[in-house]
C-alpha positions as a Markdown table, in Angstrom:
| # | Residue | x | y | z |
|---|---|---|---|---|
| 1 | Unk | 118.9 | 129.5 | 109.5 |
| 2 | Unk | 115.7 | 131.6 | 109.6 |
| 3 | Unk | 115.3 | 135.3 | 110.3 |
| 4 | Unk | 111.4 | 137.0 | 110.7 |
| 5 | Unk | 110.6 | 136.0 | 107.4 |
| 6 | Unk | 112.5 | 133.3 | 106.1 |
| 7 | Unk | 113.2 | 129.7 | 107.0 |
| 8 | Unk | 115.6 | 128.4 | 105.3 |
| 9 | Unk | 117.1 | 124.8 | 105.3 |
| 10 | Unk | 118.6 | 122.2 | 103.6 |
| 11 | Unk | 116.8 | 119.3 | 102.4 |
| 12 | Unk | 116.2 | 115.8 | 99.9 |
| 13 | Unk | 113.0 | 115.2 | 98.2 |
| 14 | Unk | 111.6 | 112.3 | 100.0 |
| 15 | Unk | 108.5 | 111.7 | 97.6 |
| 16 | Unk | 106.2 | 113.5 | 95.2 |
| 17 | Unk | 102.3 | 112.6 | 95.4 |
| 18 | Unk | 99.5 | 113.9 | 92.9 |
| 19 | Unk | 96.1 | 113.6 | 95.1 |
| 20 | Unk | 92.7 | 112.9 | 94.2 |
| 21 | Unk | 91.7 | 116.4 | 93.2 |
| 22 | Unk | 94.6 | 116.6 | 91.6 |
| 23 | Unk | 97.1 | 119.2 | 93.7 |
| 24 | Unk | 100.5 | 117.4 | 94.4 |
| 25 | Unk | 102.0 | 116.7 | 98.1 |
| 26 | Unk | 105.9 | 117.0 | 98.6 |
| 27 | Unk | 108.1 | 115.3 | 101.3 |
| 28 | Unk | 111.1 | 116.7 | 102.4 |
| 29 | Unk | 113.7 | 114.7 | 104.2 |
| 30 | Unk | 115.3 | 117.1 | 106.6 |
| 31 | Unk | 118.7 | 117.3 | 108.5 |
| 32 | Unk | 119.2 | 116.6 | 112.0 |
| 33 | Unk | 120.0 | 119.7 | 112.5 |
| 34 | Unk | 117.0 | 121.9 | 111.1 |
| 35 | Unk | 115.0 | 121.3 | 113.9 |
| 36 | Unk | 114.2 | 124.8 | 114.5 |
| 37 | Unk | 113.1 | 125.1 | 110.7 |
| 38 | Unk | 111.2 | 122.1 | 111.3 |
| 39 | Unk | 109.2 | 124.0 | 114.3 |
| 40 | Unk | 108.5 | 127.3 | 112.5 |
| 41 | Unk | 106.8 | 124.9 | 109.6 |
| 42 | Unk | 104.7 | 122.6 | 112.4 |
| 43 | Unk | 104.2 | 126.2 | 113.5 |
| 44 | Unk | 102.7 | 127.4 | 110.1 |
| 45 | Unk | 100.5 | 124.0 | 110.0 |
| 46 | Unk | 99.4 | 124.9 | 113.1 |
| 47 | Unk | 98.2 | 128.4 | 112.1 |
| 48 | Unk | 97.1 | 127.6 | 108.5 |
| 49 | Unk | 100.4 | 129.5 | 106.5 |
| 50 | Unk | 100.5 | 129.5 | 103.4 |
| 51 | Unk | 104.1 | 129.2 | 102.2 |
| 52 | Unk | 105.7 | 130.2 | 99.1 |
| 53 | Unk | 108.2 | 128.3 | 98.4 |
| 54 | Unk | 111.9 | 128.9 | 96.6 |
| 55 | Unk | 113.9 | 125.7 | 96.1 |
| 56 | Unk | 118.1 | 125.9 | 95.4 |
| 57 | Unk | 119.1 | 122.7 | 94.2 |
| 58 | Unk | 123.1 | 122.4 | 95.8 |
| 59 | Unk | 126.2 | 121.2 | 93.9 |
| 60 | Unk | 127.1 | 117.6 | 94.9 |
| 61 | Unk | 131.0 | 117.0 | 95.7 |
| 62 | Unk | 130.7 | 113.7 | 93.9 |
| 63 | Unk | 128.9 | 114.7 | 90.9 |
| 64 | Unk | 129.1 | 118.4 | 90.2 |
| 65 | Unk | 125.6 | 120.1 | 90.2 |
| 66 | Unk | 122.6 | 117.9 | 89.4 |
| 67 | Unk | 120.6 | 120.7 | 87.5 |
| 68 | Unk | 123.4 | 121.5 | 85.1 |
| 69 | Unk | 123.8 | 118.0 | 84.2 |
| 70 | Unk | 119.9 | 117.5 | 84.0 |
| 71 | Unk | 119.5 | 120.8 | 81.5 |
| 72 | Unk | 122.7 | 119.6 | 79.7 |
| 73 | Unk | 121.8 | 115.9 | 79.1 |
């Protein structure tokens, strides 16, 4: 879903990367589905965006919500 100024979609971590110089490079593994948020983000490449950023971590069915258990353990 995305409106003027927001894309929103759901997503997994694929891999975390610290570079050379020190700044850190995220994957995201998307959906099938969040094609159009995948366009609006080649479209910010494209145009040099800068993005800020607000990640949600989701309850899993299987094993309640991940952040509680990793703040709890």
């Amino acid at each position: 879903m995305a409106d003027d100024n927001h894309i929103t979609f759901k997503c997994a971590v694929a891999k975390v990367q610290t570079l050379a110089d020190g700044a850190l490079r995220v994957w995201f593994d998307l959906p099938e589905d969040a094609t159009f948020a995948a366009a609006q983000l080649m479209a910010c490449q494209r145009h040099g965006v800068y993005l800020e950023a607000e990640l949600v971590p989701q309850a899993d069915e299987q094993d309640g919500d991940y952040w509680d258990q990793q703040v709890n353990d």
